[in-house]
N, C-alpha and C positions, 0 to 999 in steps of 0.2 A: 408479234413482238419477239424481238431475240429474249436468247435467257438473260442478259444485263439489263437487256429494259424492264422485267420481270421481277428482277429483283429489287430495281431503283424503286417498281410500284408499289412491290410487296412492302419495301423500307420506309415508304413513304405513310403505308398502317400504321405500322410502328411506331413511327416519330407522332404520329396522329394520335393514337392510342396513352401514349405516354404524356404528353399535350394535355389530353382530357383528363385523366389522374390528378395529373399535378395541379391542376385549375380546382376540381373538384376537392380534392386533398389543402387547398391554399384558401378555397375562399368559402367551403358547406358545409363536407366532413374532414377534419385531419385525420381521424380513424379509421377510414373507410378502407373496404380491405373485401369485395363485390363477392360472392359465392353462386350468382346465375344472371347472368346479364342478357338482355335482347339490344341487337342491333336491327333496326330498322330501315328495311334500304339498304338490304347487305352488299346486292350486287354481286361480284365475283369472288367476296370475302375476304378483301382487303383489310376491312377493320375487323370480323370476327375470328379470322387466324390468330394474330396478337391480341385481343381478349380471352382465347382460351387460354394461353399461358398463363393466367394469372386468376381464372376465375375455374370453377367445378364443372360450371354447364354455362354454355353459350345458344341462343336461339337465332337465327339471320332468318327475317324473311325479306321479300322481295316479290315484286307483280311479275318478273320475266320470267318465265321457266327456263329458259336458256340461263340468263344468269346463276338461275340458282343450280344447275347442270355444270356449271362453269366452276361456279365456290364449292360443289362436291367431288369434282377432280383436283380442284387445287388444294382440297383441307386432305386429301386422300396421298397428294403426292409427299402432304408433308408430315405426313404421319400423325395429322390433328383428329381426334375420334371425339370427342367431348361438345362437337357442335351440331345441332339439330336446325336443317336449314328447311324453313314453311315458305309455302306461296301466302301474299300478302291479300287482304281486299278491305273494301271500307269497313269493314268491324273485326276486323282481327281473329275472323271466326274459326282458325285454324289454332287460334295459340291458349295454350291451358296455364294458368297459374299468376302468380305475382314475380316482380322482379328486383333485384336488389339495387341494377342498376337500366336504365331505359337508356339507348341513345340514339342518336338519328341528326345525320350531318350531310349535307346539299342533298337535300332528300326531300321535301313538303315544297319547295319551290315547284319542282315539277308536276306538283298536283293542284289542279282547280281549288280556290281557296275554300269556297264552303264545304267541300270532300276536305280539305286538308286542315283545316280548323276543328274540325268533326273527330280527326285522326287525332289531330294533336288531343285532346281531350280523351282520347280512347289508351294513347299512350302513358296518358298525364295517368291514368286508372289503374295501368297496369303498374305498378309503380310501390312496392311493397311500404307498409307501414316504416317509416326511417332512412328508407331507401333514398336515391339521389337521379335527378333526370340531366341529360345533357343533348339539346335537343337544338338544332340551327334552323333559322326560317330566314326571308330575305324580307325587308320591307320599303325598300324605295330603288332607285337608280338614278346614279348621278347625273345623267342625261337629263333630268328632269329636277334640276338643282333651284329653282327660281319655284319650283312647287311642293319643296320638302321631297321631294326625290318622287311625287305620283304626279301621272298623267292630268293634265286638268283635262275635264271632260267639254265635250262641244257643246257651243250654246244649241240649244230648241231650236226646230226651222219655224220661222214665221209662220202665224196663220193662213188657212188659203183666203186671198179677196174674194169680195164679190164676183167681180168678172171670175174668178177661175172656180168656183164653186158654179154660174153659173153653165159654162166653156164644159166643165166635166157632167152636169145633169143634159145637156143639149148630145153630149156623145153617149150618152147610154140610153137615152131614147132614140137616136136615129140609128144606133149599130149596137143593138141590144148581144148582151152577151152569148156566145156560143159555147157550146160544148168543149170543154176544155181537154187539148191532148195531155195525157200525161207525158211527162218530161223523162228523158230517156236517163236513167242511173248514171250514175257518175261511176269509175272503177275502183272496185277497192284497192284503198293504199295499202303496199306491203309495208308501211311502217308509220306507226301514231307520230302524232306533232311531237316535239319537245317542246311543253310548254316552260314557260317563265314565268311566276306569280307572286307577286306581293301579298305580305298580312300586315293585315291590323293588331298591334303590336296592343291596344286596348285590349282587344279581344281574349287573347293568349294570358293577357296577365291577370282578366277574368276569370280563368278558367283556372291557372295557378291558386287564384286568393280563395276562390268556391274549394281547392283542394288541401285550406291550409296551410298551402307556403306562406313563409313570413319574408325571405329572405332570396332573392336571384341576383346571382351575381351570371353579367352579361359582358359578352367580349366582342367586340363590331369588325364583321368581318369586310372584307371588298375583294367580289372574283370579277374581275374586267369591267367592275361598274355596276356589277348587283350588290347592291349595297344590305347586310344582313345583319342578324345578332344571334350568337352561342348564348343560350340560357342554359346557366346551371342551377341546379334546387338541389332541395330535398323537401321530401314528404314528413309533416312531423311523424314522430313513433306513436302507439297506439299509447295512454294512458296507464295502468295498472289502476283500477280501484284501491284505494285505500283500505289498508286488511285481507288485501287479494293474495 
C-alpha cells in the first residue's frame, strides 16, 4: 500500500467509527459517551485507532498474530498507547473485565456459525450493565433470492433397490474386504479457507432477549451480495434496590 492508500483505509475507520456513534447515539443511548470499548476483529486496527480517540481504554483482538503485529506498528506510528491488542479464541479467554461499549463488524461471517453464535453470546456477556453492543452478522445472499437469501438443501438419494442391495452383498462375499492402505496426507495449506457464513437471525435475538434487551435497532447491510444486519443494543442498567 502507498501511504495514500493508507490513509484512505485508515479514513475509511473513521468515517466507520463515527457511523456507529451516530446510530448508537440516534436510536439506544443519546448519552452515550464509551470509557473502555473492545473491538472484536480488530485486524490491523482500522477501527480501534479512531475508538481510542474518544474512549480511555481500547481492547482489539483478533485470531492472526500477524494482524495483531500489524495494529501494534500502526497504533505505535501514530502515537496511539491506550490500546491493548489480545489474540482472540472461542471463549475470550484472554480478555478480563466488562465493557461499555462491544463492537464487531464483517467479523462472525468468517467464522463457522455454531463457533460464531457461541461468540456472539460471549460478546453479548461481556457487555457492562447499561452498556451498548454494535455487532454485524450476515444472514442470507442474494443469489439465492427465491429462497429468502439460504441455500435450499438437496433432496435425500433414493433408497437402494433390491437388486442393488442384493449386486452390493454378492461383492462382498466374492471379494471380501482387504486390508486397507492408508491414504497418503494431503499438504498442509499455507493459508485457512475464507469462509462465508450465514446466522440465524432467531438465534441471535434469542440470545439478546435471555440478556434483557428490549430494543435493537438494526441497519441492513449488502457487500457484493452477502446480504447482513448491524445490530445495535443496549444491555439494561443494573437496578438499585430500593433504600440502597
Amino acid at each position: 500500500m502507498t501511504a495514500e492508500d493508507k490513509e484512505v483505509f485508515f479514513a475509511s475507520g473513521r468515517q466507520h467509527v463515527e457511523l456507529v456513534l451516530n446510530s448508537l447515539r440516534k436510536h439506544v443511548d443519546a448519552s452515550l459517551s464509551p470509557r473502555r470499548i473492545l473491538d472484536f476483529g480488530c485486524g490491523v486496527g482500522r477501527v480501534v485507532i479512531p475508538f481510542a480517540q474518544i474512549a480511555a481504554e481500547v481492547v482489539g483482538m483478533d485470531v492472526s498474530p500477524s494482524m495483531l503485529a500489524e495494529a501494534r506498528s500502526n497504533c505505535a506510528a501514530g502515537g496511539t498507547t491506550n490500546v491493548t491488542l489480545l489474540r482472540s479464541d472461542d471463549t475470550l479467554s484472554t480478555l478480563e473485565g466488562t465493557f461499555d461499549l462491544v463492537h464487531s463488524c464483517i467479523v462472525l461471517q468468517h467464522i463457522e456459525v455454531a463457533r460464531g453464535t457461541a461468540l456472539f453470546a460471549q460478546l453479548v456477556r461481556r457487555i457492562h450493565p447499561g452498556g451498548v453492543g454494535a455487532i454485524h452478522v450476515t444472514f442470507g445472499w442474494t443469489i439465492y433470492a427465491a429462497s429468502y437469501g439460504q441455500p435450499v438443501a438437496p433432496p435425500p438419494p433414493p433408497p437402494p433397490t433390491q437388486a442393488q442391495l442384493l449386486k452390493k452383498w454378492i461383492r462382498g462375499w466374492l471379494l471380501p474386504e482387504r486390508d486397507s492402505i492408508p491414504p497418503t496426507p494431503a499438504p498442509p495449506e499455507s493459508d485457512p479457507e475464507m469462509q462465508m457464513n450465514y446466522y440465524n437471525l432467531s438465534e441471535l435475538m434469542f440470545v439478546l432477549q435471555r440478556a434483557g434487551v428490549q430494543q435493537v435497532h438494526t441497519e441492513m447491510t449488502d457487500h457484493g451480495g452477502a446480504l447482513g444486519a448491524f445490530l445495535f443494543f443496549r444491555i439494561p442498567p443494573e437496578l438499585t434496590p430500593a433504600g440502597g
